[in-house]
VOGU-690823 format. One record per residue: residue number from 1; x, y, z of N, C-alpha, C, O in turn. Coordinates in nm, 3 decimals. Example, Ala and Ser with C-alpha at 12.3 -4.5 7.8 and 13.67 -1.06 7.14 Angstrom:
2
+------+---------+---------+---------+---------+---------+---------+---------+---------+---------+---------+---------+---------+
: loke :     nxx :     nyy :     nzz :    caxx :    cayy :    cazz :     cxx :     cyy :     czz :     oxx :     oyy :     ozz :
+------+---------+---------+---------+---------+---------+---------+---------+---------+---------+---------+---------+---------+
:    1 :   1.319 :  -0.569 :   0.780 :   1.230 :  -0.450 :   0.780 :   1.320 :  -0.330 :   0.780 :   1.424 :  -0.332 :   0.846 :
:    2 :   1.285 :  -0.225 :   0.708 :   1.367 :  -0.106 :   0.714 :   1.290 :   0.003 :   0.787 :   1.341 :   0.114 :   0.804 :
+------+---------+---------+---------+---------+---------+---------+---------+---------+---------+---------+---------+---------+
END
This chain:
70
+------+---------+---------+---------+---------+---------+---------+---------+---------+---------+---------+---------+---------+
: loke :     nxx :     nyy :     nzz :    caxx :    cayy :    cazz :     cxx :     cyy :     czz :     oxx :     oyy :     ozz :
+------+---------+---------+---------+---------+---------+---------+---------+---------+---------+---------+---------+---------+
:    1 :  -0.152 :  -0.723 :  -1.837 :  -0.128 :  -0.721 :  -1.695 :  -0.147 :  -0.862 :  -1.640 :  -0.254 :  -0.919 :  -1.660 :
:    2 :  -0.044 :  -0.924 :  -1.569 :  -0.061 :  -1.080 :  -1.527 :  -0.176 :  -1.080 :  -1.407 :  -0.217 :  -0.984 :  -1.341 :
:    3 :  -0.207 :  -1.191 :  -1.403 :  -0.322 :  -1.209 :  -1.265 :  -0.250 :  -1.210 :  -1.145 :  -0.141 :  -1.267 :  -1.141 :
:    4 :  -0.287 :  -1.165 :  -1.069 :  -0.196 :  -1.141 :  -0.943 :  -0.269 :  -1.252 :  -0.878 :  -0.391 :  -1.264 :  -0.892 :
:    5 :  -0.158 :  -1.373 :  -0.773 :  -0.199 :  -1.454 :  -0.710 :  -0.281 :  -1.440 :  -0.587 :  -0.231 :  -1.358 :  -0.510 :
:    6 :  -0.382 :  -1.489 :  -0.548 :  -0.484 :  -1.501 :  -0.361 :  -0.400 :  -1.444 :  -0.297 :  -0.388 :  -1.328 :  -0.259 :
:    7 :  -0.321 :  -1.566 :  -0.284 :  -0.194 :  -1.496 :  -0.137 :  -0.147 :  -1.336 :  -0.173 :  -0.144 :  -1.250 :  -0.086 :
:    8 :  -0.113 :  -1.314 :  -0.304 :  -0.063 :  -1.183 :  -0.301 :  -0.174 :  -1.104 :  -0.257 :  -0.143 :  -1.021 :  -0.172 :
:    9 :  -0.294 :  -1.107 :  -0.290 :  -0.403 :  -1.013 :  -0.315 :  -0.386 :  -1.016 :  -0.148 :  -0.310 :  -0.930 :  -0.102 :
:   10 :  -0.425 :  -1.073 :  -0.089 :  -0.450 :  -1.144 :   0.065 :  -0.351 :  -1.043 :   0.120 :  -0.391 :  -0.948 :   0.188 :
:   11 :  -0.204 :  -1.065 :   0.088 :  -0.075 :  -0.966 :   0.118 :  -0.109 :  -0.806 :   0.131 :  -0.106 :  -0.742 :   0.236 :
:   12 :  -0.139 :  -0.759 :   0.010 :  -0.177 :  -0.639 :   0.001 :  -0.296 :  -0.549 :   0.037 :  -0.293 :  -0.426 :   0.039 :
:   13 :  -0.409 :  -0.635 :   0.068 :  -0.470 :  -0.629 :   0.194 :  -0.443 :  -0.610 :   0.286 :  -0.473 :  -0.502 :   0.338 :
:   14 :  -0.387 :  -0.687 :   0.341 :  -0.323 :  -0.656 :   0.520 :  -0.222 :  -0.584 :   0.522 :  -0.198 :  -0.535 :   0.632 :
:   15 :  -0.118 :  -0.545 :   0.397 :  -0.079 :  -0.447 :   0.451 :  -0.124 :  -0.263 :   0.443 :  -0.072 :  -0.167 :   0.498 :
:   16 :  -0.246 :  -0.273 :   0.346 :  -0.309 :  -0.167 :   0.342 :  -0.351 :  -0.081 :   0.411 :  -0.340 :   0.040 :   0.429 :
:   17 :  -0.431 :  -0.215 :   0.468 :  -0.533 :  -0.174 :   0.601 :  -0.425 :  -0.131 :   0.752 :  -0.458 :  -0.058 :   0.846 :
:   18 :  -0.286 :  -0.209 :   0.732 :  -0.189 :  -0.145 :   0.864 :  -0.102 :  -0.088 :   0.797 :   0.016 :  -0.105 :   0.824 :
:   19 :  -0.132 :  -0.026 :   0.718 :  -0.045 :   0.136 :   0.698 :  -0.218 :   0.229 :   0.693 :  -0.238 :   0.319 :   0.775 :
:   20 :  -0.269 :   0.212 :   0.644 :  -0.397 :   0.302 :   0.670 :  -0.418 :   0.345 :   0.823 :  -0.430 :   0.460 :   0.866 :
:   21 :  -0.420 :   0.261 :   0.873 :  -0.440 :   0.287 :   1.036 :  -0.352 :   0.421 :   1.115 :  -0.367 :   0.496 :   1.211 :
:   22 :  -0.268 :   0.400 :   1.025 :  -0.172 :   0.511 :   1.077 :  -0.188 :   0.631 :   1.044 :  -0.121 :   0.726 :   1.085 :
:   23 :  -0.315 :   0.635 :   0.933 :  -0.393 :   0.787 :   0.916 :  -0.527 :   0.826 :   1.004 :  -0.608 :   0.746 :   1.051 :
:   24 :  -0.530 :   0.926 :   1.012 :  -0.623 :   0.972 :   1.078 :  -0.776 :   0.900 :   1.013 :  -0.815 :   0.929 :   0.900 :
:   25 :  -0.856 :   0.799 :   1.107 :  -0.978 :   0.779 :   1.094 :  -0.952 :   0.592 :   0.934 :  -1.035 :   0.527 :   0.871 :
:   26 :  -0.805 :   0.587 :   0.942 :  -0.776 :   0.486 :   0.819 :  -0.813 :   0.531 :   0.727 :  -0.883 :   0.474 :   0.643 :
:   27 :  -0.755 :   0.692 :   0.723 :  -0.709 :   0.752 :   0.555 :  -0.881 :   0.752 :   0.511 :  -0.989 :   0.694 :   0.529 :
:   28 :  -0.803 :   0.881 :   0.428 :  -0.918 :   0.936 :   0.323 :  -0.944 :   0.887 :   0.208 :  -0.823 :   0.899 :   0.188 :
:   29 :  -1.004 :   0.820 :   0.060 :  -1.036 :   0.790 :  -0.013 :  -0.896 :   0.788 :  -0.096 :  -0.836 :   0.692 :  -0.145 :
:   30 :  -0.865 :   0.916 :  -0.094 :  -0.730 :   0.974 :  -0.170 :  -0.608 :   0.869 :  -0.181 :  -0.563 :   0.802 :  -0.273 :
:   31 :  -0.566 :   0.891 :  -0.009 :  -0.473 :   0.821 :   0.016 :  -0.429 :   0.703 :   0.017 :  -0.313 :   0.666 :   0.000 :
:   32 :  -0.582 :   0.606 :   0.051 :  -0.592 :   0.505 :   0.020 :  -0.602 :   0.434 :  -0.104 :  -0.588 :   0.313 :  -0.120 :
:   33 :  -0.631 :   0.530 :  -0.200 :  -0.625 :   0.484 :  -0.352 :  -0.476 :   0.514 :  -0.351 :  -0.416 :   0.412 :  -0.385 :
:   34 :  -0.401 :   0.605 :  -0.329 :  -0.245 :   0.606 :  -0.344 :  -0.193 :   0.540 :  -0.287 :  -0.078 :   0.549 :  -0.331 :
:   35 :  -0.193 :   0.467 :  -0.207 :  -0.118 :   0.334 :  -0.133 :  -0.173 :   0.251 :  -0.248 :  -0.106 :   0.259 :  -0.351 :
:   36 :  -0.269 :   0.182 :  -0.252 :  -0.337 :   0.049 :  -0.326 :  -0.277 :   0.058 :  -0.469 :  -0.248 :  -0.044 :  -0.531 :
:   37 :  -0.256 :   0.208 :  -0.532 :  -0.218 :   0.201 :  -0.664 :  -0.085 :   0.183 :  -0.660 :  -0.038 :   0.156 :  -0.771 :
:   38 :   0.026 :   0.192 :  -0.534 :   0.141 :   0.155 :  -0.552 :   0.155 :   0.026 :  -0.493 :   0.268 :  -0.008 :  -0.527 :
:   39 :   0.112 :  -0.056 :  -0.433 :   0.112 :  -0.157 :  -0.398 :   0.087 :  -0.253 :  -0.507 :   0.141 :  -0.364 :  -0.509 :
:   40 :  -0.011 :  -0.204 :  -0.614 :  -0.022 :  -0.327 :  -0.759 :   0.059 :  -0.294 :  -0.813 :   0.140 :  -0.379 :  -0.850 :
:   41 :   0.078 :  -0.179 :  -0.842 :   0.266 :  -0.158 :  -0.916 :   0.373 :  -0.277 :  -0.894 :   0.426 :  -0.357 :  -0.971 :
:   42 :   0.384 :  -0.251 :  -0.734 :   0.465 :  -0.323 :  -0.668 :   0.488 :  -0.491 :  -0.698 :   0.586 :  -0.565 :  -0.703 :
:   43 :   0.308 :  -0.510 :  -0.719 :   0.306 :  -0.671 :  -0.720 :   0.317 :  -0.706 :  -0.869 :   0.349 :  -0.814 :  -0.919 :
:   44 :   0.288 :  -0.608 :  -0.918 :   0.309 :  -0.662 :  -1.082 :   0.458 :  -0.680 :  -1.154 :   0.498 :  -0.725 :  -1.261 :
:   45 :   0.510 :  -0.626 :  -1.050 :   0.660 :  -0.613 :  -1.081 :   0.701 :  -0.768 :  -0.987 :   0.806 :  -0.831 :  -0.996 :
:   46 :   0.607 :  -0.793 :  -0.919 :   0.695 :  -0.948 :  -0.869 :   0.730 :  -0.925 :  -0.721 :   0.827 :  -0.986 :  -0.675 :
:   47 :   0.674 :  -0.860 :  -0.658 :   0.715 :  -0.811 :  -0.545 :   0.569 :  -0.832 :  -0.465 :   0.472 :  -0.756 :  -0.470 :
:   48 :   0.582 :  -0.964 :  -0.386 :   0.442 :  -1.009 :  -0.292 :   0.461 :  -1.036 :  -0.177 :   0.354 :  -1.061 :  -0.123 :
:   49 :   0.571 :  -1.048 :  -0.090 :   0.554 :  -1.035 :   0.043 :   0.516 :  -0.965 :   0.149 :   0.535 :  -0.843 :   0.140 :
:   50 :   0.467 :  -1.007 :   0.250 :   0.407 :  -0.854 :   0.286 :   0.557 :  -0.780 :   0.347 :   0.564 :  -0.663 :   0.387 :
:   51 :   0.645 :  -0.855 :   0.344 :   0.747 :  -0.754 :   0.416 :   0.815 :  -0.641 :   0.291 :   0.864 :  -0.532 :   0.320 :
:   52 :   0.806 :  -0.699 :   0.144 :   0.800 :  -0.599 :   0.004 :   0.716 :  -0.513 :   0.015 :   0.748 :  -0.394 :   0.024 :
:   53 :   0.589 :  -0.555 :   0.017 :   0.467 :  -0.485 :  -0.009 :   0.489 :  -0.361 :   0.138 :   0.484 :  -0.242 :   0.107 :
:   54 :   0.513 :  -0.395 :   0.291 :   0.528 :  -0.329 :   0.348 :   0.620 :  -0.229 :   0.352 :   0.632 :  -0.149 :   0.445 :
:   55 :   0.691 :  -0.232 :   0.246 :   0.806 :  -0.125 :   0.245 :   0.792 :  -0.060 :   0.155 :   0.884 :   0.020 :   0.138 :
:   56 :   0.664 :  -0.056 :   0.042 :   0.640 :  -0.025 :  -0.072 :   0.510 :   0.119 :  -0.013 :   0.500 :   0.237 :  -0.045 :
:   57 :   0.427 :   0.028 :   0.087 :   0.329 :   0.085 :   0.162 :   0.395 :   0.231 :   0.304 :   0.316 :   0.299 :   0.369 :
:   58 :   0.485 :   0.237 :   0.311 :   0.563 :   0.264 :   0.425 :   0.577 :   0.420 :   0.346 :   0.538 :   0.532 :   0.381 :
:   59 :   0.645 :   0.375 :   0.235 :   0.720 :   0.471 :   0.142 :   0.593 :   0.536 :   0.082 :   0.616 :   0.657 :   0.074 :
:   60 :   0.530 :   0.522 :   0.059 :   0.413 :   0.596 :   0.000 :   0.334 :   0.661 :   0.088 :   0.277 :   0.765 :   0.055 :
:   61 :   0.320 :   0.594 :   0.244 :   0.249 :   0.666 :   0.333 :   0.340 :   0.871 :   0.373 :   0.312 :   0.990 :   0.382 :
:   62 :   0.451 :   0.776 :   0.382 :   0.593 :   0.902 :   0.427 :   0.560 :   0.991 :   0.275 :   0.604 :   1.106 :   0.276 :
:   63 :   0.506 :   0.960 :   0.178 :   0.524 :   1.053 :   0.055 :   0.388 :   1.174 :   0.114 :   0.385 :   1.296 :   0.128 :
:   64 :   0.281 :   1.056 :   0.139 :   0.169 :   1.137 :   0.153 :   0.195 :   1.236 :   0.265 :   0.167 :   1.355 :   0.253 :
:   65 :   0.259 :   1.174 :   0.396 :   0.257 :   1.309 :   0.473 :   0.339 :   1.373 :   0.439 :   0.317 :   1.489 :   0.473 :
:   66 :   0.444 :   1.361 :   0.379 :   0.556 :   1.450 :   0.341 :   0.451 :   1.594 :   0.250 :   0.471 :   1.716 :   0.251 :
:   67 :   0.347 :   1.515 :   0.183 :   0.278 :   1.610 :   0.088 :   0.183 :   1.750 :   0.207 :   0.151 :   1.868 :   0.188 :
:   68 :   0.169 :   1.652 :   0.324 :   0.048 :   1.739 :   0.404 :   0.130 :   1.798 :   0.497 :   0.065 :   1.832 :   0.596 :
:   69 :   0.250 :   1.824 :   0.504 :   0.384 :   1.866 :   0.563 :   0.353 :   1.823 :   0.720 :   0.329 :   1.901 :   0.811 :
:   70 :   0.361 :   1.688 :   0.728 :   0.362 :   1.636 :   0.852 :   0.461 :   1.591 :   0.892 :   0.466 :   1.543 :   1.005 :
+------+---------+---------+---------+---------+---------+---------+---------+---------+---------+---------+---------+---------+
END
């Protein structure tokens, strides 16, 4: 697994924390491990902007409520 760069790490941070927000209380343990685990996916594949990472984060949030039929 390559080292993921500051700035990326930095990236996926901020966009974590503003897609979290958009859950009740900034998401449950769950959810937030399911965003974060697709977001290193994301970056390991080469994909570090936050406007990537935000569309990576977007899509996973819409999965989760899709799951809690919201």
């Amino acid at each position: 697994m390559p080292e993921l760069s500051e700035r990326t790490k930095a990236n996926m941070d901020v966009v974590l924390e503003e897609t979290c927000r958009q859950l009740p209380h900034g998401g449950d343990h769950d959810s937030r491990k399911f965003i974060a685990e697709r977001l290193i996916e994301a970056a390991q594949a080469g994909h570090s902007t936050l406007g990537e990472l935000g569309i990576i984060a977007r899509r996973a949030l819409a999965e989760i409520l899709a799951k809690r039929g919201e």
